[in-house]
C-alpha positions in Angstrom: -35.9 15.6 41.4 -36.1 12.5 43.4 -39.4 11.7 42.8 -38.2 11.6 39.5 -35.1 9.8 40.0 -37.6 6.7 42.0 -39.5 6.6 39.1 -36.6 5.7 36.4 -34.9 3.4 38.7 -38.3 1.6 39.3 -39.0 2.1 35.2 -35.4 0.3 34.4 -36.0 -2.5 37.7 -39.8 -3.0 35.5 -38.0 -3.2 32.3 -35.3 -6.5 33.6 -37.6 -8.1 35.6 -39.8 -9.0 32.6 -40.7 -12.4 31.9 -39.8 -14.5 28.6 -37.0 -15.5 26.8 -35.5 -12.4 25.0 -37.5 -8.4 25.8 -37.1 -5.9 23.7 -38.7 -2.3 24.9 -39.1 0.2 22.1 -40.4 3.7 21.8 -40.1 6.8 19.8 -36.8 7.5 22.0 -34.7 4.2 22.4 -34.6 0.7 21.7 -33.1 -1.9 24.1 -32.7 -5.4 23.7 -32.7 -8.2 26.3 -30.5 -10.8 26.8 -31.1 -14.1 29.4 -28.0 -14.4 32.0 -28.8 -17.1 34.5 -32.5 -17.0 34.0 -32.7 -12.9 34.2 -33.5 -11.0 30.9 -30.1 -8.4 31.2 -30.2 -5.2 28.7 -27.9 -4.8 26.4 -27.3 -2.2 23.8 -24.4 -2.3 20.9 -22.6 0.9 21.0 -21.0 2.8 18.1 -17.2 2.1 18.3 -14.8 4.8 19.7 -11.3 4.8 18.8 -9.8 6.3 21.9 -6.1 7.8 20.8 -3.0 8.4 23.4 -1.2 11.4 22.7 1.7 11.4 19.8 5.0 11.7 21.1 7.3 14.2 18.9 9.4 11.2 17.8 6.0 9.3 16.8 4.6 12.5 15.0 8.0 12.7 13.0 7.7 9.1 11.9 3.8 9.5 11.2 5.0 12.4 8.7 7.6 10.0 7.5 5.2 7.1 6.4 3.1 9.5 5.0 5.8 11.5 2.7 7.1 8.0 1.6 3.5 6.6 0.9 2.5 9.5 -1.4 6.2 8.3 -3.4 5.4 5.0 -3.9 1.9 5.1 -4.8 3.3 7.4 -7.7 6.1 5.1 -8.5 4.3 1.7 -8.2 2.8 1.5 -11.3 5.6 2.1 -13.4 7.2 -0.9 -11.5 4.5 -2.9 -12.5 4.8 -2.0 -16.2 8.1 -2.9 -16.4 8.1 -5.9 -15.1 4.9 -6.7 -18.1 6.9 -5.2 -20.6 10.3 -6.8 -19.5 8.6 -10.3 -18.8 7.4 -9.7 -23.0 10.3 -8.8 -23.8 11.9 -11.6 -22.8 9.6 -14.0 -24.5 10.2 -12.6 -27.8 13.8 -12.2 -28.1 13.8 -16.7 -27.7 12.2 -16.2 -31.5 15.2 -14.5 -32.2 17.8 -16.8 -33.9 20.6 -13.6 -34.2 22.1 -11.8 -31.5 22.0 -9.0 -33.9 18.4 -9.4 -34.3 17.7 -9.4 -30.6 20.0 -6.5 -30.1 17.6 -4.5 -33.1 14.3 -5.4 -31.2 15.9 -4.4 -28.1 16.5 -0.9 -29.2 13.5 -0.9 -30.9 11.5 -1.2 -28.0 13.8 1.1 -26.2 13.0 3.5 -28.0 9.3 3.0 -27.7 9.5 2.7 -24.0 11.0 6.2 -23.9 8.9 7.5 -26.1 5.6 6.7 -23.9 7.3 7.3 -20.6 10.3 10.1 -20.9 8.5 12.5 -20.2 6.5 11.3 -17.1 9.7 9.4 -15.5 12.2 13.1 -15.9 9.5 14.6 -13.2 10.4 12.0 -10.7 12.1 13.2 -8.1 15.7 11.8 -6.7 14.1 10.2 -3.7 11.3 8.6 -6.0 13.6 7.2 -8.3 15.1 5.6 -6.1 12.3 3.8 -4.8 11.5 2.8 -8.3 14.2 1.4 -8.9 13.9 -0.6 -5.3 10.8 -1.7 -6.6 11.7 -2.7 -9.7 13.8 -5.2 -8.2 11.0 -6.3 -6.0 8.5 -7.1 -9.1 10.9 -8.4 -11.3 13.4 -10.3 -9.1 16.1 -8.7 -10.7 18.0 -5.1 -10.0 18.4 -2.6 -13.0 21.5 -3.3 -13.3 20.9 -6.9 -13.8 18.6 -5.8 -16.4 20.1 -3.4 -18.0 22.9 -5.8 -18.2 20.7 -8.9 -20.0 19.3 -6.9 -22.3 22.0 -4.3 -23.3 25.3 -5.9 -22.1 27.4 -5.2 -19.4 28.6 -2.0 -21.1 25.3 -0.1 -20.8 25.3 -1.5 -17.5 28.2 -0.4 -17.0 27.4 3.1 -18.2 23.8 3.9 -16.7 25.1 2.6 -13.7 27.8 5.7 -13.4 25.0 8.1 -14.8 22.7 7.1 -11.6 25.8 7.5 -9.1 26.1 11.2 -10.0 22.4 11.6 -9.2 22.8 9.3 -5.9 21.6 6.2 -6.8 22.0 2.6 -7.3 21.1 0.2 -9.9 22.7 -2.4 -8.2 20.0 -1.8 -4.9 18.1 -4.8 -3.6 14.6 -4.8 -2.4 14.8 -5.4 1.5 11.3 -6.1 2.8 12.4 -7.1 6.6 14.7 -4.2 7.3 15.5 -1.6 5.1 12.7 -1.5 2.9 10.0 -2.9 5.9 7.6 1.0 5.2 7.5 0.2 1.8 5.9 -3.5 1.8 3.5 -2.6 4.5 2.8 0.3 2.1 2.3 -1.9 -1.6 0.5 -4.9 1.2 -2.2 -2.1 1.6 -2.1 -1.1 -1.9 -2.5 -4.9 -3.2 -5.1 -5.4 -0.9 -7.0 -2.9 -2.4 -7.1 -0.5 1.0 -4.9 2.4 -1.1 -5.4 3.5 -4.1 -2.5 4.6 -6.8 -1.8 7.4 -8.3 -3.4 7.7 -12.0 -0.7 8.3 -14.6 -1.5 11.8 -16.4 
């Protein structure tokens, strides 16, 4: 065993102490490569990368399970914020060709009803919890709460109205987006989705 042991350290002494700019040995086994450090030729080798992991406190495990629960909502929810902010945004842009309030009260309902019809029956699954991040991120897209919208569009007696429809299911038209505080899980959640690192759910 030392005989053997003399021989690789005499091998590896070999293997540095040759002469020239940059060495590489290679064999059937192993490559090294051979950089110069003061005039020596030092091995070098570029390892695979190991992600060493502490152990997860309880409190951190809980939180982990959080972001996760709340990351599989919004990537369900996102892109029906996303829609309505193109369908609002059109909206908008046609009711200025309007010269009547009663005509852009007509094409208002008209369009209500065709947004219901295409998206009833996908929005009624949504849970409490994930309509209320919807309607957080409708705000966010838009720039404007439901309320606000709901208001513009229909009046402040609508707004009035679905307003005290969502209180009895424990929402808020009136919420505001809060990326810094409240709201900080959910933008670091659509920043990963926008930058293309998550991918959202496909509607059915």
């Amino acid at each position: 065993m030392k005989t053997i042991l003399v021989q690789i350290s005499v091998l590896f002494l070999l293997m540095i102490a040759l002469p020239g700019s940059a060495q590489n040995v290679q064999d059937k086994d192993f490559f090294i490569h051979g950089d110069i450090l003061y005039a020596d030729s030092i091995p070098s080798k570029v390892l695979d990368e190991v992600i060493i992991e502490g152990k997860y406190t309880w409190k951190q495990r809980r939180q982990m399970r959080r972001y996760d629960k709340l990351m599989r909502k919004v990537l369900k929810v996102y892109p029906y914020a996303r829609i309505a902010n193109e369908r609002i945004t059109n909206i908008e842009k046609s009711m200025s060709l309007f010269e009547t309030e009663r005509e852009r009260k007509k094409y208002v309902a008209m369009q209500e009803e065709r947004l219901r019809k295409e998206f009833e029956k996908e929005l009624v699954k949504l849970t409490f919890s994930e309509g209320r991040i919807l309607i957080k991120l409708i705000d966010r897209e838009t720039g404007n709460t439901s309320y606000e919208l709901i208001k513009q569009l229909r009046g402040n007696l609508s707004a009035f109205f679905w307003q005290s429809i969502a209180r009895l299911f424990g929402s808020d038209l009136k919420d505001e987006y809060d990326p810094d505080n409240e709201d900080i899980m959910i933008e670091n959640i659509i920043v990963r989705i926008e930058s293309g690192e998550l991918k959202v759910a496909s509607r059915q």
